[in-house]
C-alpha positions as semicolon CSV with decimal commas, in nm:
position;residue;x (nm);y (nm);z (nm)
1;X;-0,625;1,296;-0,648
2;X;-0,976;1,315;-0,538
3;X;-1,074;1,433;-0,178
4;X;-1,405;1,293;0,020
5;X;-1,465;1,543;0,274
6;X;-1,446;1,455;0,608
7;X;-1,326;1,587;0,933
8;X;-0,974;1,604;1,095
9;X;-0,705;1,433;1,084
10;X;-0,596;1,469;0,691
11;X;-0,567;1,087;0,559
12;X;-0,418;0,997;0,268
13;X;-0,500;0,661;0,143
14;X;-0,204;0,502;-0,162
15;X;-0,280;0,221;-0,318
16;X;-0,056;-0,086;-0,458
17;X;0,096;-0,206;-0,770
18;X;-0,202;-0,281;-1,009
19;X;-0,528;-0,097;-0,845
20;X;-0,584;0,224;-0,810
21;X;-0,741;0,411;-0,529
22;X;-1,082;0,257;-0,601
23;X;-0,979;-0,041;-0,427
24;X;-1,041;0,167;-0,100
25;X;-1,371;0,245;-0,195
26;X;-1,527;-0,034;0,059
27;X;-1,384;0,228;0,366
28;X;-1,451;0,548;0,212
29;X;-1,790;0,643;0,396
30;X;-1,693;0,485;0,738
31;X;-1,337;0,663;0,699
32;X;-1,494;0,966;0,626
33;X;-1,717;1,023;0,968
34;X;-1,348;1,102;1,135
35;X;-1,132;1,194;0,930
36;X;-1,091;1,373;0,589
37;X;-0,938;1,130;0,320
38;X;-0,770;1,163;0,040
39;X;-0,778;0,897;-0,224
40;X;-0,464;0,890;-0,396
41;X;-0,394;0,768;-0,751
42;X;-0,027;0,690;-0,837
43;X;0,073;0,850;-1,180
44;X;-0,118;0,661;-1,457
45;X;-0,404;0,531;-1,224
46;X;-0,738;0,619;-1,222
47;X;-0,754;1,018;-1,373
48;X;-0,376;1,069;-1,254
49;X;-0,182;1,105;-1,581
50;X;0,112;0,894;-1,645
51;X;0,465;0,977;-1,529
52;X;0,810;0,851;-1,619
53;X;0,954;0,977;-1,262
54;X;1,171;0,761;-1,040
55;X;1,039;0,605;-0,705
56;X;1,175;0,864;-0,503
57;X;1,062;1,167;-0,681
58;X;0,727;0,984;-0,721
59;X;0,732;0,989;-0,319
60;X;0,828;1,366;-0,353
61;X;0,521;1,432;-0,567
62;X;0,263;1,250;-0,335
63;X;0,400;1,461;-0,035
64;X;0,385;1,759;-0,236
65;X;0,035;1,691;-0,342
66;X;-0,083;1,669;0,021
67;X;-0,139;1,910;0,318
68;X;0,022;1,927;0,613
69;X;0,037;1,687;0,930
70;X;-0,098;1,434;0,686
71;X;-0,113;1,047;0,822
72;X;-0,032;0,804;0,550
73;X;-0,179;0,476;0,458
74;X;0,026;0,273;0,239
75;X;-0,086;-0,048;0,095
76;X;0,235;-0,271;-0,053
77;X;0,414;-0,089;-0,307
78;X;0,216;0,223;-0,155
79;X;0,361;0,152;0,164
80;X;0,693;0,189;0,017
81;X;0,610;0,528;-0,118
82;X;0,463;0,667;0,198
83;X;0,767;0,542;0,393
84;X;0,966;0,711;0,128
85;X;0,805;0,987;0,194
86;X;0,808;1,030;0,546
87;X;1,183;1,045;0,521
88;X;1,174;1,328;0,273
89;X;0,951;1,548;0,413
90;X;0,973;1,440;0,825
91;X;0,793;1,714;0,908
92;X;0,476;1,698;0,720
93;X;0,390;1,357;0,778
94;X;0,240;1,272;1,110
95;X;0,176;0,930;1,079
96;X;0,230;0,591;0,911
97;X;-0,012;0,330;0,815
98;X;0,159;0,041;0,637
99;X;-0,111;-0,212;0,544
100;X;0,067;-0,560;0,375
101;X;0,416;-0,390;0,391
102;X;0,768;-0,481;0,350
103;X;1,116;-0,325;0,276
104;X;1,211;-0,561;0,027
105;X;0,958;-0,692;-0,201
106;X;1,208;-1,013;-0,325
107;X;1,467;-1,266;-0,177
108;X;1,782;-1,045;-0,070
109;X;2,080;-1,267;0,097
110;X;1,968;-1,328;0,471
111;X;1,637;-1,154;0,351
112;X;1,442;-1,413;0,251
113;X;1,080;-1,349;0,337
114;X;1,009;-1,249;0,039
115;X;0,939;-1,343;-0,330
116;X;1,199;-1,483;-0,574
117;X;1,290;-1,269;-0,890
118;X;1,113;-1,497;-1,080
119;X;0,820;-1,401;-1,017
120;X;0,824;-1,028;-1,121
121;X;0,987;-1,163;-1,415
122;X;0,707;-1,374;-1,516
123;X;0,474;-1,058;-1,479
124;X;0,748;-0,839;-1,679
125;X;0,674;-1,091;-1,936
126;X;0,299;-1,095;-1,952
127;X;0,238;-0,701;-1,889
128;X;0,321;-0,594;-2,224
129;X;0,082;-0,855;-2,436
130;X;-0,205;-0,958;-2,179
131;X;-0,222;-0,680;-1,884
132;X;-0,603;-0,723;-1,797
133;X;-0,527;-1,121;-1,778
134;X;-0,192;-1,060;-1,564
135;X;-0,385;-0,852;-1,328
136;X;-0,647;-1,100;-1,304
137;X;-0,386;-1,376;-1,197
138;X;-0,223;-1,064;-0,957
139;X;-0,532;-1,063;-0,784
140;X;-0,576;-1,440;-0,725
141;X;-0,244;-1,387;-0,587
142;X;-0,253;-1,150;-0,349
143;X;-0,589;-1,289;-0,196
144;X;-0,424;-1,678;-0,182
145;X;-0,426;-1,803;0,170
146;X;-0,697;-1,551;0,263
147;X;-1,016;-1,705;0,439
148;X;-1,295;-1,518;0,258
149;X;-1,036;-1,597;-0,104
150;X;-1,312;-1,622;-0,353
151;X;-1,556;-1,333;-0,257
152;X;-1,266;-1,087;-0,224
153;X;-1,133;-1,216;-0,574
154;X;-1,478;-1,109;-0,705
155;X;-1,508;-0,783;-0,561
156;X;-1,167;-0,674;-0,677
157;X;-1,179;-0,837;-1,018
158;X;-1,522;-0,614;-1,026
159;X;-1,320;-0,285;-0,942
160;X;-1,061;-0,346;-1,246
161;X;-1,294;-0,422;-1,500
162;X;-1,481;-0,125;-1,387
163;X;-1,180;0,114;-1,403
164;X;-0,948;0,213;-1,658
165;X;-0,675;-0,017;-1,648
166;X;-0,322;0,139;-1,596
167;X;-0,063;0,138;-1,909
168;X;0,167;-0,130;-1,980
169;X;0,458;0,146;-1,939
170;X;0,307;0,236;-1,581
171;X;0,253;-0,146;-1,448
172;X;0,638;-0,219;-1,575
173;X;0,811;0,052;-1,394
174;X;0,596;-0,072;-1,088
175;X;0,752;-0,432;-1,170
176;X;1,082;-0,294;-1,153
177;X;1,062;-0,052;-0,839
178;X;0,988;-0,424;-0,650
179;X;1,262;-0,627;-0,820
180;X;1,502;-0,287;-0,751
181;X;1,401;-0,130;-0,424
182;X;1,594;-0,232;-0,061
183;X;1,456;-0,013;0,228
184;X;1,568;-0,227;0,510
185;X;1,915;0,021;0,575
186;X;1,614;0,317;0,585
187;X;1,354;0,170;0,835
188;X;1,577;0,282;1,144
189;X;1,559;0,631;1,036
190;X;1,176;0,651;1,036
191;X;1,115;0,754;1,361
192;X;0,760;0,896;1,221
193;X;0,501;0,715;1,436
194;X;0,378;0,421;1,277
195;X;0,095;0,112;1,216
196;X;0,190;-0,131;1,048
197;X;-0,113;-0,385;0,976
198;X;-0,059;-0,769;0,831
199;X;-0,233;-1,060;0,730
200;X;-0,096;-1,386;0,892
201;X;-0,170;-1,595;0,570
202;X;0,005;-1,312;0,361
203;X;0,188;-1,493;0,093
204;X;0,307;-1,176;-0,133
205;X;0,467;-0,987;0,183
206;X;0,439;-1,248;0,438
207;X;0,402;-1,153;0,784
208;X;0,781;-1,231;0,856
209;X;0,896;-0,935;0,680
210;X;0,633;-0,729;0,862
211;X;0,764;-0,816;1,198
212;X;1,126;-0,751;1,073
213;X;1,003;-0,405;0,964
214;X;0,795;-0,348;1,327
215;X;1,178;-0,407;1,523
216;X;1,399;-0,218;1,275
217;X;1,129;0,116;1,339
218;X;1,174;0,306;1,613
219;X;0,836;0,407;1,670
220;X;0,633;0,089;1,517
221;X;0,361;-0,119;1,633
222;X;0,193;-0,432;1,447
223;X;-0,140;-0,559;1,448
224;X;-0,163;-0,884;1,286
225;X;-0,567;-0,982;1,090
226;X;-0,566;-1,365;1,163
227;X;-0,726;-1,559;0,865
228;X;-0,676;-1,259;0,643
229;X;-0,371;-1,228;0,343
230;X;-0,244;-0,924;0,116
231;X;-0,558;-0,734;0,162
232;X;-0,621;-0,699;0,545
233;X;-0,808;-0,394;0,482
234;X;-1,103;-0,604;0,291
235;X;-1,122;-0,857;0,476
236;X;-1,210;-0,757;0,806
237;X;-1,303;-0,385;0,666
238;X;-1,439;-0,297;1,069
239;X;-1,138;-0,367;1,291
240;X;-0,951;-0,203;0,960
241;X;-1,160;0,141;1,025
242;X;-1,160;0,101;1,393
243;X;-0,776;0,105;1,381
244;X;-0,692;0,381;1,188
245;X;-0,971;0,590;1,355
246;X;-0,782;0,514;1,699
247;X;-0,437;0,598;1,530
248;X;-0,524;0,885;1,358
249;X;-0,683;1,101;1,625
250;X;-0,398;0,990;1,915
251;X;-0,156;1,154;1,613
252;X;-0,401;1,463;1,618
253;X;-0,390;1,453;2,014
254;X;-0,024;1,466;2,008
C-alpha cells in the first residue's frame, strides 16, 4: 500500500477484480488537496505480494492495514471487501464509498440483476492460458454501454500494459469470490454511513442491484452518473471528486 499525502479525512481507495490501484491514478492529485489517500493494492497487485487468504480475512487484512476513522472507497469486487470490512471492524471505518457495487455479483433465485455463471466460467477458462488477452476483453466489458466507451478502453488498456499484471492464481480466486459470495442477508447490518455511486448503463453490476443495495442499508444514499457504466469514477472524474470531497468531510464533521 502506497500513501499520497494529503490532508484529513484518511481515504482509502480498493480497486476491482483485474486492476490494481493504478486505475485511480486519474483522481489522485485532485483527491489529495482534501483528503489523505491511500491507494490500496489487493494481495498480488501492483507491489502487494500474493496471498492465498479467504475473502473475509482478506477484508481483515485491508482494515488492519489502515488507520483509524478511515472512509472506504470500494470499486466492484473492492466494494465487497470494504463492506466486508466495515462489518468486522464497525468502529474503525467511518464511511462507505461503493462505486459500481453489488451484493451478488451473479443470478441468485429472485436476484437476478446480475450476471449468469457463465460468464465467470468463461473467464475461469481463459485466465490460466491467455490472462493479458482476458483482461483486455474484461475491460471492453466493463466500459460497454458507457458514452465515452472507446477513450476509456484506451486509457485503461494503457494502465495494464503498463503494470505488472496480477498472477493467474490471484485473478482465479477473484473469479471465484464473485461466482461464491451472497452479501444481500449482510447489507441490513451496515449501518456505517454510506455512498453508493452507479452508472445507469452499467452492464457488469447494473444499476438495479445498486438500488436494491441503497434500500436494504440503513444509512445509504445513491447517486446515479447518467451516460456512464462500470467505471463512474472515469468517466465523469469531477462530479466523482466533488462527491467524495462532500462525503468525506460531513463524516469528519460528525
Amino acid at each position: 500500500m502506497s500513501v499520497l499525502i494529503g490532508k484529513d479525512p484518511e481515504l482509502a481507495l480498493v480497486h476491482g477484480w483485474g486492476l490494481g490501484s493504478a486505475v485511480w491514478q486519474p483522481l489522485l492529485v485532485s483527491l489529495s488537496r482534501s483528503c489523505r489517500v491511500h491507494p490500496v493494492d489487493l494481495p498480488g497487485y501492483g507491489q502487494s505480494p500474493a496471498s492465498d487468504a479467504d475473502f473475509t480475512e482478506t477484508a481483515r487484512s485491508l482494515i488492519d492495514a489502515l488507520p483509524d476513522s478511515v472512509i472506504l472507497c470500494g470499486w466492484s469486487l473492492g466494494a465487497m471487501l470494504a463492506m466486508r470490512a466495515a462489518l468486522l471492524a464497525p468502529q474503525r471505518v467511518a464511511g462507505l464509498v461503493l462505486v459500481g457495487a453489488s451484493a451478488s455479483f451473479v443470478q441468485r433465485g429472485n436476484w437476478q440483476q446480475a450476471q449468469a455463471p457463465e460468464l465467470l466460467d468463461s473467464f475461469s477458462e481463459n485466465i490460466r492460458q491467455q490472462p493479458e488477452q482476458t483482461l483486455q476483453r474484461f475491460v471492453g466489458l466493463l466500459n460497454q454501454g458507457d458514452e465515452q466507451a472507446r477513450a476509456l478502453g484506451r486509457t485503461l488498456r494503457a494502465g495494464l500494459r503498463a503494470g505488472r499484471l496480477p498472477d493467474p492464481e490471484t485473478l482465479r480466486r477473484g473469479l471465484d469470490w464473485l461466482r461464491d459470495l451472497d452479501l444481500r442477508l449482510l447489507l441490513p447490518k451496515i449501518a456505517t454511513p454510506s455512498l453508493l455511486i452507479h452508472g445507469d448503463q452499467d452492464t457488469l453490476n447494473p444499476l438495479a442491484a445498486a438500488k436494491s443495495m441503497a434500500k436494504a442499508m440503513p444509512n445509504a444514499r445513491l447517486e446515479v452518473f447518467a451516460g456512464a457504466a462500470h467505471a463512474p469514477f472515469l468517466a465523469d472524474p469531477d462530479r466523482f471528486v466533488a462527491l467524495l470531497d462532500d462525503f468525506c468531510h460531513a463524516r469528519t464533521a460528525s
